[in-house]
N, C-alpha and C positions, 0 to 999 in steps of 0.2 A: 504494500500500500504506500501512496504517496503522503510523505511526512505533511500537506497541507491539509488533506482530504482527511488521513486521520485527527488534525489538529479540528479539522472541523467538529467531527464526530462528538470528539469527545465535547467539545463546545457547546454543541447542541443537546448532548445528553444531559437529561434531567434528573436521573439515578445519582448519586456521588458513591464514589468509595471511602469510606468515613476515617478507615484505618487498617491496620491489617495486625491480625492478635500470632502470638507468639505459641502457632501451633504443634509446634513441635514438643512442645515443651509438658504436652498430656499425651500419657497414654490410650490411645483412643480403638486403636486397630480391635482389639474382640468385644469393644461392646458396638462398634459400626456392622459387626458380622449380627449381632444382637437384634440391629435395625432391620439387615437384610432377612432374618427370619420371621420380622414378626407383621401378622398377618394386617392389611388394610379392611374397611367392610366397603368402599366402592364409592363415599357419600359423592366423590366432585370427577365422577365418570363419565356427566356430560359433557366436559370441558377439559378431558386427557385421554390421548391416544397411545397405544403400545401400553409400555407397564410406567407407570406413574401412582404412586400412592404415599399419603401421608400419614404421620407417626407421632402422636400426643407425647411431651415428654411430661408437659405442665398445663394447667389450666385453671378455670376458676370451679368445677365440680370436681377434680380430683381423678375422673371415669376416663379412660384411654380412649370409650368407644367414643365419649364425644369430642367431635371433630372438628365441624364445621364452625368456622369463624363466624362469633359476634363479638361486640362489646362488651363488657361486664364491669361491676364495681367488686365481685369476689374476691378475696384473696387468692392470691394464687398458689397451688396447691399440686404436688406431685400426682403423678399418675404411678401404675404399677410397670408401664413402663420405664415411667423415669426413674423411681427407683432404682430401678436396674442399670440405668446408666450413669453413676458417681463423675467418673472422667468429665463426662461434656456436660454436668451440671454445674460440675465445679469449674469447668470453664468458660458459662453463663455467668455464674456468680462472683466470681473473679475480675472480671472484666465487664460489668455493665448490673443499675444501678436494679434492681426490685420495683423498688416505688409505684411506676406505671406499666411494669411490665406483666400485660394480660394473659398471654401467648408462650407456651415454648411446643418449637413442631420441629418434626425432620419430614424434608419432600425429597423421597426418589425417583428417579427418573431416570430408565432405563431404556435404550431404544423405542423412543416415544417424545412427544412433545405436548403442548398443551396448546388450546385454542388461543388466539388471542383476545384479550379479556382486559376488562377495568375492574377494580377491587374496589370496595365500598360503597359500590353506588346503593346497597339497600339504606346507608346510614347517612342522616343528618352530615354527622364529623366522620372526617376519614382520622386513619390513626395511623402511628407509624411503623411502619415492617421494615428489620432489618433482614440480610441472608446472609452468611456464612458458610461455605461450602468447605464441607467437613472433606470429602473427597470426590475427587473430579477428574475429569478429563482434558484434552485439547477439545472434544468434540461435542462439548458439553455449553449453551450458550446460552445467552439469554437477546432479549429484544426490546426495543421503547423506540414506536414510531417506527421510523425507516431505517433503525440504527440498529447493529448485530453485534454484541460484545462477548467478553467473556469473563466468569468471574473465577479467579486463581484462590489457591487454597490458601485459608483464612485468612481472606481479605474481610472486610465488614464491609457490606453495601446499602447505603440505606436504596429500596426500592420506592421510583415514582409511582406510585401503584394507582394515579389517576390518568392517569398517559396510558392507552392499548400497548399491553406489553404481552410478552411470551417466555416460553422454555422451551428447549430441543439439545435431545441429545441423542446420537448416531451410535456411542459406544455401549457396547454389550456388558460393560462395568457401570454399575447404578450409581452413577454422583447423589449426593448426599450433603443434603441442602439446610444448617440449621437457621431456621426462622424464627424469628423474636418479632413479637407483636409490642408496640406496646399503647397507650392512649395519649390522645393529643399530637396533631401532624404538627404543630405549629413549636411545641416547644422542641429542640435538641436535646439529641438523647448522647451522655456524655460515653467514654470510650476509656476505660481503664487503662494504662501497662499495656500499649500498642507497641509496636515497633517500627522503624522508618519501613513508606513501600520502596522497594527496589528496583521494582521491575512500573513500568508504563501503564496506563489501563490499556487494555488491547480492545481493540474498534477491529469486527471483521471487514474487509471490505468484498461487495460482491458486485459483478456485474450484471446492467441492465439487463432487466427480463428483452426478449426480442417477441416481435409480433407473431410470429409462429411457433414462439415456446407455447405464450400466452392461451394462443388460438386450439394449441395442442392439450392444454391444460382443459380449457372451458369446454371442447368438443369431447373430452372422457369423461365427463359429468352427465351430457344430454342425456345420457337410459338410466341417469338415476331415481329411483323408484324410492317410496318410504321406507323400504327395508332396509337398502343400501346407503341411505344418505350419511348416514353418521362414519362408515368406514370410509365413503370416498370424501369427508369432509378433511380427512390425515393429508392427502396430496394437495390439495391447495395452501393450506396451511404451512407445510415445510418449503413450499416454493419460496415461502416471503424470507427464508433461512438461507435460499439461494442466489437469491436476484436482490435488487438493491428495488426495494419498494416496500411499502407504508405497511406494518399489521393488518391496517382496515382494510388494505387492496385484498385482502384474503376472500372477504364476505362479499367485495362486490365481484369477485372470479366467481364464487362459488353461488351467488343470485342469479349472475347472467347464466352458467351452468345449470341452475334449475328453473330458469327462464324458459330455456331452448327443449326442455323435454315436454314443457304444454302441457304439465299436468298442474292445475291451477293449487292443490295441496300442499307440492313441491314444493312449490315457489312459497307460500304463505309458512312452512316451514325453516324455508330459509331463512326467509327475512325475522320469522319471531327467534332463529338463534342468534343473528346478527343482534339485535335488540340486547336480547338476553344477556351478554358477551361484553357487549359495550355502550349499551345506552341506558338500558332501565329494566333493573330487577326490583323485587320486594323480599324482605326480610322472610327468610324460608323457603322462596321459590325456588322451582327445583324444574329444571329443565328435560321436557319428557320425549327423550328422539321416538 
């Protein structure tokens, strides 16, 4: 990539990397083997493709099953899985504050990716989510807007999480993604016993989708039928991983895609995932392919 275009990127990106924590310095390696066994129940499987599941460490009921992000004013309160993982509690605790922290999760992500999506729109206040990738890959990236980056092991990133962002990852090794909620976007959340970064933020760069990618993409949608839509909604999705274009450009490939098949269903399905994803949820709504 050219040192201006990446200068760009990172210019435009609205994510920061906040700090980067001194991961070496926990033993972490059998209780991430801990993560990789223990089972998901599915709750955010309209919005991940491939193997993608998340992992309660902390919360405000204490219950590993529950998952799905709200607000709360609970204390926050171990799970039985977290329990079981000391290491990476005690490197929550070590380096960032209690106070307003709602949240503690791990999201893996294994050959698979996730739709592109805004966070909080069911809520009044958005709050703030940091990521931590406990283990990773080259192949493992994230996305805000037209922008394709990557987050390296234990860097702290706070995420824009009102900007259409994403996840993908190609590698057959599950990255392992620790995520910290905590309340209030507006105040800064401080950062213990970091260490300098050393290395650049990395901006993937990708080249312009061409007309006949484009055209090649939209025309393997037209027979998509209600049964099918949700597994061929994976290829439009990773294109935006490949080409240099907008998250949103995902949903309007994949409307025109369910345009051109004339099944007036299709289409009314598309557009209420497009919605669902990035314009307007309600607290508990659950999106039904």
């Amino acid at each position: 990539m050219s040192n201006n275009r990446a200068l760009k990127g990172i210019s435009l990106l609205k994510s920061q990397r906040l700090a980067v924590l001194p991961i070496d310095s926990y033993d972490l390696a059998s209780e991430l083997s801990v993560v990789d066994r223990h089972e998901y129940g599915g709750e955010y499987d309209a919005l991940t493709f491939g193997s993608w599941s998340c992992h309660v460490l902390a919360n405000g009921s204490g219950a590993e099953s529950d998952i799905a992000f709200r607000p709360h004013d609970a204390r926050l309160t171990l799970t039985e899985l977290g329990s079981q993982l000391p290491n990476i509690m005690t490197l929550v605790t070590e380096h960032f504050s209690l106070d307003r922290l709602q949240w503690v999760r791990i999201f893996s992500l294994r050959d698979g990716l996730m739709a592109p999506h805004v966070d909080f729109l069911e809520w009044a206040k958005a709050g703030t989510r940091l990521q931590i990738p406990l283990r990773t890959t080259e192949e493992s990236l994230h996305s805000e807007d037209d922008i394709v980056y990557h987050l390296r092991r234990g860097e702290v990133w706070k995420i824009h999480t009102t900007a259409p962002h994403s996840a993908s990852s190609s590698s057959r090794t599950a990255r392992l993604s620790l995520c910290l909620d905590f309340a209030d976007a507006e105040e800064p959340v401080a950062v213990r016993d970091d260490i300098p970064a050393t290395e650049p933020i990395r901006i993937i760069e990708r080249p312009e989708a061409t007309e006949a990618e484009l055209e090649e993409l939209i025309a393997s949608g037209q027979k998509m039928t209600p049964a099918t839509m949700r597994s061929a909604f994976r290829r439009f999705a990773a294109l935006h991983f490949e080409r240099r274009a907008h998250a949103v450009a995902t949903f309007d490939w994949y409307e025109e895609a369910a345009r051109r098949t004339g099944d007036a269903g299709v289409v009314a399905k598309a557009e209420a995932f497009r919605r669902y994803c990035v314009e307007k949820r309600t607290d508990g709504e659950a999106f039904d392919w």
